[in-house]
mmCIF file of the C-alpha atoms, coordinates in Angstrom:
data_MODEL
# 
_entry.id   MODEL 
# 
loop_
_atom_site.group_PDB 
_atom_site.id 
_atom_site.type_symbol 
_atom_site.label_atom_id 
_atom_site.label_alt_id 
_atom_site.label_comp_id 
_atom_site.label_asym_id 
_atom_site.label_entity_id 
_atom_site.label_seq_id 
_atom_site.pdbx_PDB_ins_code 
_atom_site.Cartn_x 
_atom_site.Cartn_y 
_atom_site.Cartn_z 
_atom_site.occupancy 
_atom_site.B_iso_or_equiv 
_atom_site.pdbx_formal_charge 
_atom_site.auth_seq_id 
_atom_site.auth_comp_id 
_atom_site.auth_asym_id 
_atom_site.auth_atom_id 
_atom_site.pdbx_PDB_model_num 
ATOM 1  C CA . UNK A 1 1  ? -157.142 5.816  87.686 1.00 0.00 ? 1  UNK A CA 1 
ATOM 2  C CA . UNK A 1 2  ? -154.134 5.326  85.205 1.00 0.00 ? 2  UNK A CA 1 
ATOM 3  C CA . UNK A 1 3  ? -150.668 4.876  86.456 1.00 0.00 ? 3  UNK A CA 1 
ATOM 4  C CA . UNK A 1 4  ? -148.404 7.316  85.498 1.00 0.00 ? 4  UNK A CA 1 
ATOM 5  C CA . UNK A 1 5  ? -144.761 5.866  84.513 1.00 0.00 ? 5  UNK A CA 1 
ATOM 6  C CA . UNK A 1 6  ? -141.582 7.910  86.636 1.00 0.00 ? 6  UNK A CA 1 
ATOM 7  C CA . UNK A 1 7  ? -138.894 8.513  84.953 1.00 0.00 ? 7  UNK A CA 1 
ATOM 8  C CA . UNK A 1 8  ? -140.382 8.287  81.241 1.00 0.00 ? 8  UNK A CA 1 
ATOM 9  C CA . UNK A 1 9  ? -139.564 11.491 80.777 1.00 0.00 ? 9  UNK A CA 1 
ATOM 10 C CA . UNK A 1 10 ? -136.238 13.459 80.076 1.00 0.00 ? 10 UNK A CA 1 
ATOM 11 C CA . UNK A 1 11 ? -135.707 17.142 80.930 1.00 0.00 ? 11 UNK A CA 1 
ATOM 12 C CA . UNK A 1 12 ? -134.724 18.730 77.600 1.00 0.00 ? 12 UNK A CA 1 
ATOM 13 C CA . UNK A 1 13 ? -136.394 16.326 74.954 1.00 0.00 ? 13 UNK A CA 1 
ATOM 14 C CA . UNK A 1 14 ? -139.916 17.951 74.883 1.00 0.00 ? 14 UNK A CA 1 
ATOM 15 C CA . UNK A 1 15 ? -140.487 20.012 71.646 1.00 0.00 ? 15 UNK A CA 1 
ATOM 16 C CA . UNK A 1 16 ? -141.559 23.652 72.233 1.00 0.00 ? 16 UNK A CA 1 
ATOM 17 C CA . UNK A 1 17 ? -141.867 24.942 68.837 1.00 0.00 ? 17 UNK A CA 1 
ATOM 18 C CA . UNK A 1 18 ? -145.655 25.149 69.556 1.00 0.00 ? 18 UNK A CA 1 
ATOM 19 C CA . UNK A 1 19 ? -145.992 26.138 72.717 1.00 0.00 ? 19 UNK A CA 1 
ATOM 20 C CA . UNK A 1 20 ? -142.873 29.200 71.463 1.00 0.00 ? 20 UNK A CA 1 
ATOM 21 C CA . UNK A 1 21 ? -145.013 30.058 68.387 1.00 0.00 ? 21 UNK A CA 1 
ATOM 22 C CA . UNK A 1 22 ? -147.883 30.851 70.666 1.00 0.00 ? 22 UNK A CA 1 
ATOM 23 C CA . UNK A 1 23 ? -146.249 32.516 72.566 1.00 0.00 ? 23 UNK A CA 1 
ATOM 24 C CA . UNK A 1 24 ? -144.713 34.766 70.063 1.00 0.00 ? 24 UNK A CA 1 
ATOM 25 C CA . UNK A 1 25 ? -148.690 35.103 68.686 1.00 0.00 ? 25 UNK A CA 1 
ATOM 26 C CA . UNK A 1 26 ? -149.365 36.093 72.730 1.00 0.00 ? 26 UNK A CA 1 
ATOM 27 C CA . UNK A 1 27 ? -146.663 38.855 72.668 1.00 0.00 ? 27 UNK A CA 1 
ATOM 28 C CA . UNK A 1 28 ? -147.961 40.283 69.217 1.00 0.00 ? 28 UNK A CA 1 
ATOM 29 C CA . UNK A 1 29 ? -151.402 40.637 70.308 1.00 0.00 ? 29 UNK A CA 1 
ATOM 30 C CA . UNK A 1 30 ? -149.997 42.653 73.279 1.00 0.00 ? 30 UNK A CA 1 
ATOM 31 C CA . UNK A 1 31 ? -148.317 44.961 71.895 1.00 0.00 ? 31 UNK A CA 1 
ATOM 32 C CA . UNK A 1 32 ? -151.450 45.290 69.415 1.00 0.00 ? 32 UNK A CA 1 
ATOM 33 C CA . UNK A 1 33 ? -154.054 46.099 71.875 1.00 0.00 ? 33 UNK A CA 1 
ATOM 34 C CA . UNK A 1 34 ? -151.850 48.144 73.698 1.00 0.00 ? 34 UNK A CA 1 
ATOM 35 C CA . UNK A 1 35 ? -150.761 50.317 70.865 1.00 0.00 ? 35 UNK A CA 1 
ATOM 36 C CA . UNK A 1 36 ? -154.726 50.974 69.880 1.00 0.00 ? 36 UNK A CA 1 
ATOM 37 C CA . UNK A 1 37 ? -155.536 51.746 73.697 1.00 0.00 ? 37 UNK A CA 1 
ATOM 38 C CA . UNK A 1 38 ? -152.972 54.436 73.139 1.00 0.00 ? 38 UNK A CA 1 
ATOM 39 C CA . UNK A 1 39 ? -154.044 55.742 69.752 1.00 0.00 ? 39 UNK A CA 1 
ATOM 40 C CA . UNK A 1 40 ? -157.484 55.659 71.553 1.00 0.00 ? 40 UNK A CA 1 
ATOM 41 C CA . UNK A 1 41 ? -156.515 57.822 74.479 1.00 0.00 ? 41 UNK A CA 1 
ATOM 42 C CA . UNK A 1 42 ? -154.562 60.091 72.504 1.00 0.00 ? 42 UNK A CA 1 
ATOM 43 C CA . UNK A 1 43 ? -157.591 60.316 70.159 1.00 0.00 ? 43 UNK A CA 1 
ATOM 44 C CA . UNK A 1 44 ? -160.317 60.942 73.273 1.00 0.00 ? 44 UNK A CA 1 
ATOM 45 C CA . UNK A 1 45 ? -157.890 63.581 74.593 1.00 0.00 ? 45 UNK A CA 1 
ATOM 46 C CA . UNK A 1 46 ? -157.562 65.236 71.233 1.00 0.00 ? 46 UNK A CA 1 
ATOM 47 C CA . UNK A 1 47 ? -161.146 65.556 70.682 1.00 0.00 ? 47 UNK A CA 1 
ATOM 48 C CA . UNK A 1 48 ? -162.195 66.546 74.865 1.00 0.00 ? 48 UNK A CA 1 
ATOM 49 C CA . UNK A 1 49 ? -163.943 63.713 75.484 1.00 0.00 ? 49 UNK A CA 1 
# 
């Protein structure tokens, strides 16, 4: 089992352009699905289904 080094880390250097970007992607789909579950309830109530 490696070692792992203490202290080789500093709070506030890691780069989170990625992990922001995805989450940004994350948020989109969201509000996607949840718009078309709408749209599809509105639709199934518009039609008596």
């Amino acid at each position: 089992m490696a070692e792992h080094e203490q202290g080789s880390h500093e709070h506030g250097t890691m780069d989170t352009t990625e992990h922001e970007k995805t989450f940004h992607g994350f948020l989109k789909a969201c509000i996607w699905v949840a718009g078309v579950s709408i749209a599809l309830l509105i639709f199934l109530a518009l039609i008596n289904a």
